[in-house]
N, C-alpha and C positions, 0 to 999 in steps of 0.2 A: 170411177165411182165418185160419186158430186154428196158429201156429206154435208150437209150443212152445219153453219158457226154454232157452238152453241151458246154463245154470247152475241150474237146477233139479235134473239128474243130476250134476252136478259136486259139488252139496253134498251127497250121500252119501258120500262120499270126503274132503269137506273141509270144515271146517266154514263156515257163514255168515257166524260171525263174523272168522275169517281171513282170508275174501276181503275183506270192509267193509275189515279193517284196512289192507290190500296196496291196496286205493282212496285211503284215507287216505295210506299213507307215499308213494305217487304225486303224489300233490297237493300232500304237504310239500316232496318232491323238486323238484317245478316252482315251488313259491314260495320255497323256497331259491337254486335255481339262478338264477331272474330276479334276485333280486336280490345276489346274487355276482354275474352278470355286468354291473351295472349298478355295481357296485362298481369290480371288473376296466376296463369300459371307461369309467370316470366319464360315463356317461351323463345318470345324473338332474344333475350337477353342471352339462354344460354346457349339460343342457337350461335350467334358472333361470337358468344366467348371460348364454346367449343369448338368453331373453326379456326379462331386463331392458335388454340392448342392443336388442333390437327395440324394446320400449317408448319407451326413450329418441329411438328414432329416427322413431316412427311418427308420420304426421302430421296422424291425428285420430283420436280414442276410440272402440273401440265400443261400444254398448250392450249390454245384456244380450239382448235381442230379434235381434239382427244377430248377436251369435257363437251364440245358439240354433240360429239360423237355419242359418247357418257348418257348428255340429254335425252337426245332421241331412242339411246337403248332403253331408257325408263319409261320414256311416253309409248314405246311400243309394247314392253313388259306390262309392267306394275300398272299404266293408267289405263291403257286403251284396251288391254286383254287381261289383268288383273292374274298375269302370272303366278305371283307372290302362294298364290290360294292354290295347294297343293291336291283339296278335299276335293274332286269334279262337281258334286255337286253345289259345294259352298261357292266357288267359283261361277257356276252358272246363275246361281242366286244371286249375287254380287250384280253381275253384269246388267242382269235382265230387271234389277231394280235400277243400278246406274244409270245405263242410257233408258230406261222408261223415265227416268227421274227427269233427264236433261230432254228427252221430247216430251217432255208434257211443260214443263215452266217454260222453255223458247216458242214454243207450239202455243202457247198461253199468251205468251207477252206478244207474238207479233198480231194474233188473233184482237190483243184489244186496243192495242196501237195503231192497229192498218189497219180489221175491219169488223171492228165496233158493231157499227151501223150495219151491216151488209151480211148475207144469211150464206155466201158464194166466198167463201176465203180460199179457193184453190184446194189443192194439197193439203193445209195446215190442218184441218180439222181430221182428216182421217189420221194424220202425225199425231195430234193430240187423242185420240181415242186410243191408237195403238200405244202412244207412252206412257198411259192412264192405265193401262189392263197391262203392259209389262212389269213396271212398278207396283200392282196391286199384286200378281202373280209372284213374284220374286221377291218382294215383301212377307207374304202371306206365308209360300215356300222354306224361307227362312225363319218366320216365329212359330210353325206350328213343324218341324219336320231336322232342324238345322244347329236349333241355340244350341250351346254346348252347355252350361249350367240345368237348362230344364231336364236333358237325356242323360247326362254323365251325373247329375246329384241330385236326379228325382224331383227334382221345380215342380210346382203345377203351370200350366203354359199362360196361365193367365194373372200370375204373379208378375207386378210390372215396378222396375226402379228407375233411377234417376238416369241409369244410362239407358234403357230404353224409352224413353220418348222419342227419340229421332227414328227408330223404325216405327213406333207405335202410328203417330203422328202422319209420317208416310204411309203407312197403308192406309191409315184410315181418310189420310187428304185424296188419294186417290181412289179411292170406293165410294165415299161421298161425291166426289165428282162425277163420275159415273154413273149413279143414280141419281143425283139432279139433274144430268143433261137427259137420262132419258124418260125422265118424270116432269119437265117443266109445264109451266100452265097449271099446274093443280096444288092443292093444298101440299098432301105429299113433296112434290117439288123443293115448296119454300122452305117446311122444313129443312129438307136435305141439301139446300144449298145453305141454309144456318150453319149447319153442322161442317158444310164443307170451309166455309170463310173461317170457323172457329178451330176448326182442326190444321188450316195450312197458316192461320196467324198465329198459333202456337208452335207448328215445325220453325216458321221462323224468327217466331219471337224469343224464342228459349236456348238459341246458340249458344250462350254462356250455362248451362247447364246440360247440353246435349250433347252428341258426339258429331253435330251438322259439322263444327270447326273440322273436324279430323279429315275430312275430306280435301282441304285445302293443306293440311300439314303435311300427308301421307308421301303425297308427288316428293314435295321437299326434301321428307325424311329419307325417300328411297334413292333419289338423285345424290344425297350425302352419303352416301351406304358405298356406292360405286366411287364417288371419290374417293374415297381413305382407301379403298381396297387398290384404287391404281397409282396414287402416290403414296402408298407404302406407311400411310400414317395414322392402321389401326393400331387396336391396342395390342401390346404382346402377349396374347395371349395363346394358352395350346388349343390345338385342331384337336376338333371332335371325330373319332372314328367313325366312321360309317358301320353301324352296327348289324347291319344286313350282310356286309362281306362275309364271307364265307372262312376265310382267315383270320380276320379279329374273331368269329365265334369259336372257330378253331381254336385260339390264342387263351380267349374268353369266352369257358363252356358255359359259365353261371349269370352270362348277359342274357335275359329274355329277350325277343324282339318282337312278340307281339303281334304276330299276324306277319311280317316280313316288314313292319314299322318299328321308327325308334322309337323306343317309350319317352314319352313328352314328362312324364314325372319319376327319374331314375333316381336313387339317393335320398328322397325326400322322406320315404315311412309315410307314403301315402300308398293305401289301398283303392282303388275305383273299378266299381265292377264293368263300366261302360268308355272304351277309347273316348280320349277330345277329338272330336270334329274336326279344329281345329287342324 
């Protein structure tokens, strides 16, 4: 299938090299912003300080082989199959915005680095269509079917805060995109690629108030999680029973469990007529 660039008509109108540069000040945007908000919420600081208290506490070394090991268990879980996400569907939603997210901006950047000028970019164009309509679908999927505040405490879905910009933002950079590539040439078009330049300069202008940083933390967090658990150096804290056994309900008749799940708000004196998602 031969789809054409759709930044190939766009650089008649604009040059090549203004679009590269509008990639570039994006990318400064987003390594700025991470590290203002690492700033902002002294992250990296308590990251080091909490590891040396790990350290101190752990109760045998690992090797270089065991945290390799450690690594690639996370990049296989948590990053690349977004195990963590126990919900089937919030997990599919997860995914199918993830990698739609990462083929559409790679799919984007080589389209106007290599070929600009040229309506034939191979492969990449049908990669950027399909990362444009994953990310819109599994965006979409998630704010209208997924939040947990709008189904579990009655939200209207169109009530938007300071931590939804980052989905907000994503859907709509990829919806806009979508309907400027297949509206160019006409009035219509220009609008909507207005809309598109103004909605993906704000996903990446806003990293200090968005949740874009958590994506870079996340990996981090999760690869620390497997340390302490195999040098011995979380906190002491007691196991939580598995409240589905059969024997702890035995044990403990007046434990609900909710469907055959743990209730995510036990102890608290909170009533909620709808589970978290979650």
């Amino acid at each position: 299938m031969n789809i054409a660039n759709p930044f190939a008509e766009l650089a008649a109108s604009i040059s090549p090299s203004v679009m590269a540069w509008y990639v570039v000040l994006m990318v400064l945007l987003v390594i700025g912003g991470t590290i203002l908000d690492m700033m902002h919420k002294k992250s990296a600081k308590y990251f080091f300080e909490n590891a040396k208290r790990q350290k101190a506490r752990a109760v045998r070394e690992l090797d270089s082989g065991e945290k390799m090991s450690l690594a690639l268990k996370t990049l296989g879980y948590e990053v690349l199959t977004s195990g963590e996400f126990k919900n089937p569907k919030r997990r599919m939603s997860h995914l199918m915005t993830m990698y739609g997210f990462i083929l559409f901006v790679v799919s984007t950047a080589v389209m106007i680095f290599g070929y600009a000028d040229s309506a034939d970019a191979g492969i990449w164009p049908l990669l950027w269509y399909l990362g444009a309509i994953s990310l819109a679908l599994g965006g979409l999927w998630f704010w209208f079917f997924i939040r947990v505040d709008v189904f579990s405490e009655g939200l209207p879905w169109y009530q938007v805060g300071r931590d939804d910009i980052f989905i907000v933002t994503l859907i709509t950079t990829s919806v806009f995109g979508l309907l400027w590539a297949f509206t160019q040439g006409s009035t219509l078009g220009w609008v909507l690629f207005a809309l598109f330049i103004l909605s993906s300069t704000t996903l990446f202008g806003t990293v200090l108030w968005s949740k874009f940083a958590h994506m870079f933390f996340k990996p981090a967090a999760a690869y620390n999680k497997r340390i302490i658990w195999a040098d011995g150096s979380r906190e002491n804290l007691p196991d939580v029973p598995d409240l589905t056994d059969p024997q702890v309900q035995e044990k403990f008749p007046d434990i609900p469990t909710y469907m055959g799940k743990k209730p995510p708000y036990m102890g608290l004196g909170i009533k909620r007529e709808t589970p978290n998602h979650y």
